[in-house]
N, C-alpha and C positions, 0 to 999 in steps of 0.2 A: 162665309162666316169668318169675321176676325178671329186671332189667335189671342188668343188671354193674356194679358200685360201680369208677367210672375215679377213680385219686387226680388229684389238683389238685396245685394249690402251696397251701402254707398247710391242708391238710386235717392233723385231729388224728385220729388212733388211740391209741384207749384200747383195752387190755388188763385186764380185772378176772380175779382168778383166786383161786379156793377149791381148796383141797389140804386133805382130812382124812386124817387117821392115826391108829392106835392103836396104843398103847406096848404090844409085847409084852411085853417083857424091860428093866425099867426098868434094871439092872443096864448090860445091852447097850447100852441109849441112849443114856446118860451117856457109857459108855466108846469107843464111838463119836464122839459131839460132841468129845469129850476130843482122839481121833485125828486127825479133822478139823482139831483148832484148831492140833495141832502141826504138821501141812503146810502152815497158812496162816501159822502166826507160828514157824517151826524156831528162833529166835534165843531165846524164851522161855523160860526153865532148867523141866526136866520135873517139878518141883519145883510151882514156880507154876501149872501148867498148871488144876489143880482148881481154884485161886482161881478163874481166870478163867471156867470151866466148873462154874458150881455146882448150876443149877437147869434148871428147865425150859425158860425163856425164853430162859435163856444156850445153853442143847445147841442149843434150835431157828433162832437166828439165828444160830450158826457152822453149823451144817450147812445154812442156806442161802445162805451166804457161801459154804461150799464146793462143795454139788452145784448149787446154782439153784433146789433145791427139793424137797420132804420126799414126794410123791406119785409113784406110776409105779416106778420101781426103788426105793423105800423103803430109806432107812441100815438098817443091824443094828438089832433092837429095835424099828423100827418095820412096822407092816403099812397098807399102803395100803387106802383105805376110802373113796377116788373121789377124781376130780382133775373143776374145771368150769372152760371160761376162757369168755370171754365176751367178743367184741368188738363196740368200739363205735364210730361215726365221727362225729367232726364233735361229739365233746363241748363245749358252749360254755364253758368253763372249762377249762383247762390246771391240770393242777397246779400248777404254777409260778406259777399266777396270784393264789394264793391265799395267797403269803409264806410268814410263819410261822402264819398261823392257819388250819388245813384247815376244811372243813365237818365239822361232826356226822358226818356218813358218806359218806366219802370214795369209797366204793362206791357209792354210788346213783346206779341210773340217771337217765340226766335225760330229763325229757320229749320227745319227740317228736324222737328219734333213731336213726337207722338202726341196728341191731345184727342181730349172728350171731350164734348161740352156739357 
């Protein structure tokens, strides 16, 4: 039996987490993300609202602005196709530590640290 991970003071939890999805209904996605963006910015004339929601990158970072995350109850348009999180403790680097310059992969695990999936 594992021994039970007791937090400290100063202990780090890292959270890594993969969401994939697939565009059912590209049509729905967009208009979706579109819907999203008006409940986050209502001040924005409906008008402008496409500018700001043009592409793919733009749908997926207002709808995770809005639900937290595109896996599990999937927006309209999209279909869930697995969610993984993966924690991990006592990462020696914080992100915060790292400025503005991240490593190559921000995701990778680091050597010889406790983790759950």
């Amino acid at each position: 039996m594992d021994e039970p991970t007791v937090p400290t003071a100063g202990m780090t939890i890292s959270v890594r987490t993969r969401q994939d999805v697939v565009v059912v209904d590209p049509e729905r996605f967009l208009a979706t993300a579109r819907e999203a963006f008006r409940e986050l910015y209502p001040d924005i004339p409906e008008a402008d609202v496409a500018e700001h929601v043009r592409d793919v990158p733009d749908a997926v970072f207002v709808l995770l602005e809005r639900f937290g995350e595109l896996a599990g109850e999937a927006p309209d348009g999209l279909s869930s196709a697995g969610e993984l999180k993966r924690v991990v403790f006592d990462d020696p680097l914080q992100l915060k530590d790292y400025g503005c310059f991240l490593p190559a992969d921000p995701f990778a695990l680091p050597p010889d640290t406790s983790e759950r999936p």
